[in-house]
C-alpha positions in Angstrom: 164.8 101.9 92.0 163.1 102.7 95.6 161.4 106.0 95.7 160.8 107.6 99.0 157.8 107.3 100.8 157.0 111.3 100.2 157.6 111.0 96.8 154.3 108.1 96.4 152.0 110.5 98.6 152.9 113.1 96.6 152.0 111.4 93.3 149.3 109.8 94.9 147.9 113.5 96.1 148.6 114.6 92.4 146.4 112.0 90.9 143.5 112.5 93.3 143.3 116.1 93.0 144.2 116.3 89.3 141.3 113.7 88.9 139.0 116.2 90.8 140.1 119.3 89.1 139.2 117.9 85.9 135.4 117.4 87.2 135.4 121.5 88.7 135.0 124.6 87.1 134.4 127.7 88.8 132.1 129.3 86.8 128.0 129.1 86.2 126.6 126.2 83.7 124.4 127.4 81.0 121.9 125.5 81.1 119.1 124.1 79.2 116.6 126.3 78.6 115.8 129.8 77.1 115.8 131.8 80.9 119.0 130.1 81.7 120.9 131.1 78.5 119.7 134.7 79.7 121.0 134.1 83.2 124.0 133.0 82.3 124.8 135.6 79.4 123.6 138.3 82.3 126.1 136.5 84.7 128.8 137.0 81.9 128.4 140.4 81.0 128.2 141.4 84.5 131.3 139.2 85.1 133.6 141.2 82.3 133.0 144.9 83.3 133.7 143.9 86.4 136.8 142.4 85.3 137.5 145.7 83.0 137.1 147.6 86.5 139.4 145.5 88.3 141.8 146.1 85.5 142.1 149.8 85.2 141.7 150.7 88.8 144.4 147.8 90.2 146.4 148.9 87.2 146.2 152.5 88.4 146.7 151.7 92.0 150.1 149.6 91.2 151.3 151.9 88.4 151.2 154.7 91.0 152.4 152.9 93.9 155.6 151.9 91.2 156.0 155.2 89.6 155.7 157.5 92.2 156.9 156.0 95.1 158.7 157.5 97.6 162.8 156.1 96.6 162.4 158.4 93.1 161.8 161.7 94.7 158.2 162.2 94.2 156.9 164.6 96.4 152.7 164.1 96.9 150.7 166.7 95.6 148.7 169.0 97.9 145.2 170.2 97.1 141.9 170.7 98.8 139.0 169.6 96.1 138.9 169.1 92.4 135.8 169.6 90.4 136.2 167.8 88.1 137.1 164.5 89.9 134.4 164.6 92.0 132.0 165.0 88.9 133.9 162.2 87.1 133.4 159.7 90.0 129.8 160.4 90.1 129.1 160.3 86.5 131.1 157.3 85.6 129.8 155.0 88.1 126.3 156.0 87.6 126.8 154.9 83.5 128.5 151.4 84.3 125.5 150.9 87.0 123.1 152.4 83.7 125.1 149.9 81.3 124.7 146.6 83.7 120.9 147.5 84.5 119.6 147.8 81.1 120.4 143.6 80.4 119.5 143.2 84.0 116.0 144.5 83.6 115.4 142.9 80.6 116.7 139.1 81.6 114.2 140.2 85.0 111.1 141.1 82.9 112.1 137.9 81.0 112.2 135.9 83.8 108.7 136.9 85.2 106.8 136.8 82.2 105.1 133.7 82.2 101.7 134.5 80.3 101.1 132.4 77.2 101.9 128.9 78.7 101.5 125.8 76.5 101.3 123.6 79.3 100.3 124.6 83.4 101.5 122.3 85.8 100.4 123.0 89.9 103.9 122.1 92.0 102.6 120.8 95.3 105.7 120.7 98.2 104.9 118.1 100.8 106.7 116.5 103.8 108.5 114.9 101.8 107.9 114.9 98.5 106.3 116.5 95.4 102.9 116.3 93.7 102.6 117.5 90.4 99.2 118.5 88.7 98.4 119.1 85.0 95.7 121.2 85.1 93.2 120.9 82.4 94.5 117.2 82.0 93.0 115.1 84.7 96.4 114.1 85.4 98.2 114.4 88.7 101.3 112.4 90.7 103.4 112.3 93.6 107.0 112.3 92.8 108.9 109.8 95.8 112.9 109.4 96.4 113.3 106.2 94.5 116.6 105.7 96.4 116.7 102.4 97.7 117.0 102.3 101.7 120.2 100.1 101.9 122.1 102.9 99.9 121.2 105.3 102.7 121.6 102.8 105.7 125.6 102.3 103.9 124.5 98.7 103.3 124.6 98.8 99.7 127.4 100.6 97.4 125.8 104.0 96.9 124.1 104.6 93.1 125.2 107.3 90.4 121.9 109.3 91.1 122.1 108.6 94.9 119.3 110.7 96.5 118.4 112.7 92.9 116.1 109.2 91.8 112.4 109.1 91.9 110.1 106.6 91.5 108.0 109.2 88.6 109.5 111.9 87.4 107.8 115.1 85.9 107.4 115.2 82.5 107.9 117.6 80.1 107.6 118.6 76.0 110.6 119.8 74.3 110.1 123.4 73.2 106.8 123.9 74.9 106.5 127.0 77.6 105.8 125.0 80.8 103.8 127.4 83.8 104.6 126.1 87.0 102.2 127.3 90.3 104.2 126.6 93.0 102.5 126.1 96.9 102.8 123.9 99.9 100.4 121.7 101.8 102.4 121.8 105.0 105.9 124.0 105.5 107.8 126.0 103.3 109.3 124.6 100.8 111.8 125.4 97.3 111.4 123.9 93.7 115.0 124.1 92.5 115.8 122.6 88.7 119.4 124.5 88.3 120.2 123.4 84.4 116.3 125.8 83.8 117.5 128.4 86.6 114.1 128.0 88.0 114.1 128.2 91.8 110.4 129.2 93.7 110.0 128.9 97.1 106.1 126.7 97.7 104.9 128.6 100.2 101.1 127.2 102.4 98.7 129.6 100.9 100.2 131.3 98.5 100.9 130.6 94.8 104.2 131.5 93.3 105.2 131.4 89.2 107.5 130.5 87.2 108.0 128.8 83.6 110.4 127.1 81.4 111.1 126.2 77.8 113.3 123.1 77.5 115.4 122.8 74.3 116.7 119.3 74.1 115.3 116.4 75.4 117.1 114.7 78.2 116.6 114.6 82.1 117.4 117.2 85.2 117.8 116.8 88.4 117.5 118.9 91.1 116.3 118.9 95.0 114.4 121.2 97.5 116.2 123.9 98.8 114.1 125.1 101.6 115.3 123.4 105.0 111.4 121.8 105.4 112.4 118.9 108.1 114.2 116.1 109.2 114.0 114.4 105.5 114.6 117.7 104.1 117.4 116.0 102.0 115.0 112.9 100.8 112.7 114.7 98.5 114.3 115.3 94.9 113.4 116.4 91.6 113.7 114.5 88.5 112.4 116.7 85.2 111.8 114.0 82.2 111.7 116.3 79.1 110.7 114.3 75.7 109.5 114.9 72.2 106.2 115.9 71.3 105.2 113.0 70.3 106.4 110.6 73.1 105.0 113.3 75.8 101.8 113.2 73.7 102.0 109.0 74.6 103.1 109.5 77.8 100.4 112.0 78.7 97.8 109.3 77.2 98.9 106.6 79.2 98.4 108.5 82.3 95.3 109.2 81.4 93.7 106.1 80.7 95.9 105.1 84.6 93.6 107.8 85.9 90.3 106.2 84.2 91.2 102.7 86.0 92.3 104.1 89.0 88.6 105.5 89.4 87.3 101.9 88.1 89.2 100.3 91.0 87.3 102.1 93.5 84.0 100.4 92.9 85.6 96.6 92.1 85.6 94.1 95.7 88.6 93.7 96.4 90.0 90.9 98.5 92.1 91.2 101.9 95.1 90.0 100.1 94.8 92.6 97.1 94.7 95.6 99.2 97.7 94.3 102.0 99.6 93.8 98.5 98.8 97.2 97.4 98.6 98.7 100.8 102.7 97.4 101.1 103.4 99.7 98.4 102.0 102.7 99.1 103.1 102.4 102.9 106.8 102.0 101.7 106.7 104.9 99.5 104.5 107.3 101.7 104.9 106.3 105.1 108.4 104.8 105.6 110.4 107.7 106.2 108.6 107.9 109.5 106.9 104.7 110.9 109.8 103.1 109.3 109.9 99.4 107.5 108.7 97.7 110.3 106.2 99.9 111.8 108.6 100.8 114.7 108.6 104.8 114.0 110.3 107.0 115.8 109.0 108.0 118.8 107.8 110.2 120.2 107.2 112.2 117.2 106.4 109.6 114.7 104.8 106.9 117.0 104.9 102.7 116.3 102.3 100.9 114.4 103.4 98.0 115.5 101.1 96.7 117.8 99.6 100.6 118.6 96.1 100.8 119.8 95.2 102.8 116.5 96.4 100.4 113.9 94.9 97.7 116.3 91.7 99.3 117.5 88.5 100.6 115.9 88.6 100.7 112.3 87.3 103.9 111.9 89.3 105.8 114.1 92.4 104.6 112.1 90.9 105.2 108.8 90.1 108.4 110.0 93.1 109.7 111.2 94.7 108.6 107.7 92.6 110.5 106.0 92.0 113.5 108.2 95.4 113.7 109.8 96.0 114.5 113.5 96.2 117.9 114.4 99.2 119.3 117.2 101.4 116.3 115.6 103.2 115.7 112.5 100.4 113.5 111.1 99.4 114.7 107.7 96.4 114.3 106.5 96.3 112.1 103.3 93.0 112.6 102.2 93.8 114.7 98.8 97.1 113.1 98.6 96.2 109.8 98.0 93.4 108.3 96.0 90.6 106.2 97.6 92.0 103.0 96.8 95.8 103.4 98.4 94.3 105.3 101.4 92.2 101.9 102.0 95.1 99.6 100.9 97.5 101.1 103.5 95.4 100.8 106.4 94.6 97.7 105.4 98.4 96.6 104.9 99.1 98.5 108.6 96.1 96.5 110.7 97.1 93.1 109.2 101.2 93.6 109.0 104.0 93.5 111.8 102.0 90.8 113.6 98.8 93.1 114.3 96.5 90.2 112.4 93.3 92.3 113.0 91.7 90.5 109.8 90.0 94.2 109.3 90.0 95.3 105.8 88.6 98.7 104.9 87.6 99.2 101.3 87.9 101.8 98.6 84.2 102.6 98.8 84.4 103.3 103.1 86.9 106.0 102.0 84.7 107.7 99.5 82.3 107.9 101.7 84.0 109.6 104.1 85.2 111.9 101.4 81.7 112.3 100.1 80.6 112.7 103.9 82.7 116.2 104.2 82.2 117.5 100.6 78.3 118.0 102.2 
């Protein structure tokens, strides 16, 4: 039997928006951890008197219009002021405001108590990513959008977790209470993680709070929302949270990284090993604006390709690396990178592209330099 065309659009319409319906609700998630289940139990009890007070004073306004409506003879009342309504529209308002305020203050006081820590961890927002610092630990990371460029260019099919991967994520112990100190090296910044309703803007100079206890293992996502530049969009946040005892490995592991990564700064390394590194670090830290090929985007984000700083005196380039270039949008990368990647990547971007200068600079020329300002 033929159906009409209208008829297959409409069931086609039905199944599309019956699929999506069954992936949306309207109200807020719970969440994960112990501030959450407060936010959301707040949100709820806020939600149902307002629902009671929709009730009786629709229900009052349509009973009345029904009732006494003009057809049935009503005549309206006349009469200048009543006592006793005014004092009932004062007094019960100010209780429901009382009765939503108590929880409010509470869940607020709860919020903002973040004393007794188990765990402090500095957030650092960057252009355009986030370094995390466990302080006490000797343990500290940038956190890079892991999402492969093809996805974004639409030359690959896009991933589950497109633009919510990173290449290491922050990790946390299940049950501890977490301290985050929140700042920014450059602009202003926002560490969002919705499932622990923690949101803190990172502000340059000052130093904002907040903490989390995580009750299940598992991994959160979320993203920067402060509009911070053009790759605003590019900078998510991945929260790992694991048992005690595989943090307990995890945090080990990083550790003994750290002690190599030191070790590497005093071994001779070879022109090869550091334009191997140095390919690394540049397509994690430097792509989003020189670009793969060193072409950038001018004029903001100038070329390397062939650019009389990757191709002239050594120092200068190291230095600007390091140091940054102030009145442009050159960061400096001297506390975000250790001495070994700062040397690899100008190393990688003086010998890549077709520049061939055959310089290499080594770990050791940028610890000088950084032992050169500490004076």
């Amino acid at each position: 039997m033929m159906r009409h065309p209208h008829v297959w659009m409409g069931l086609l319409l039905s199944s599309v928006f019956g699929q999506a319906h069954a992936a949306w609700t309207t109200n807020m998630a719970p969440g994960a951890t112990e501030v959450s289940h407060a936010v959301f139990d707040l949100h709820m009890t806020i939600f149902w008197i307002c629902v009671v007070i929709g009730v009786i004073v629709f229900g009052a306004m349509f009973w009345s219009m029904i009732v006494h409506r003009r057809s049935t003879g009503q005549v309206a009342a006349k009469f200048h002021e009543s006592t006793t309504v005014e004092i009932l529209w004062t007094v019960v308002p100010l209780l429901i405001l009382v009765a939503m305020a108590i929880p409010a203050t509470k869940t607020l006081i709860n919020i903002y108590d973040s004393s007794e820590s188990d765990i402090d961890i500095q957030v650092t927002g960057y252009q355009w990513k986030w370094h995390y610092k466990y302080l006490g630990q000797d343990v500290e990371f940038f956190s890079n959008l892991a999402t492969p460029a093809e996805q974004i260019r639409n030359q690959a099919t896009k991933g589950e977790h497109y633009l919510l991967e990173v290449d290491q994520p922050l990790v946390l112990p299940v049950g501890a209470k977490v301290r985050f100190l929140v700042t920014a090296a450059d602009v202003i910044h926002s560490w969002w993680v919705p499932a622990f309703a923690v949101k803190r803007d990172a502000i340059p100079g000052f130093v904002n709070e907040a903490w989390t206890r995580v009750e299940k293992p598992g991994i959160y996502r979320g993203q920067c929302a402060e509009l911070c530049g053009k790759d605003h969009g590019f900078m998510p946040i991945v929260v790992e949270v694991k048992s005690r005892a595989d943090y307990d490995t995890w945090l080990g592991e990083r550790k003994q990284e750290a002690a190599k990564l030191k070790e590497l700064t005093s071994k001779d390394w070879t022109l090869e090993e550091l334009v191997a590194r140095g390919d690394k670090v540049y397509h994690t830290t430097c792509v989003a604006c020189h670009q793969a090929e060193g072409q950038g985007l001018p004029p903001m984000f100038p070329a390397l390709k062939g650019s009389k700083i990757a191709t002239g005196p050594t120092a200068e380039h190291l230095n600007i690396v390091y140091n940054g270039k102030p009145g442009t949008a050159m960061a400096a990368f001297g506390k975000q990178l250790s001495e070994v990647d700062i040397a690899a990547v100008v190393t990688y971007e003086r010998n890549a592209w077709g520049n061939n200068t055959g310089d290499m600079v080594t770990p050791k020329d940028v610890l000088a330099i950084k032992q050169a300002q500490s004076q």
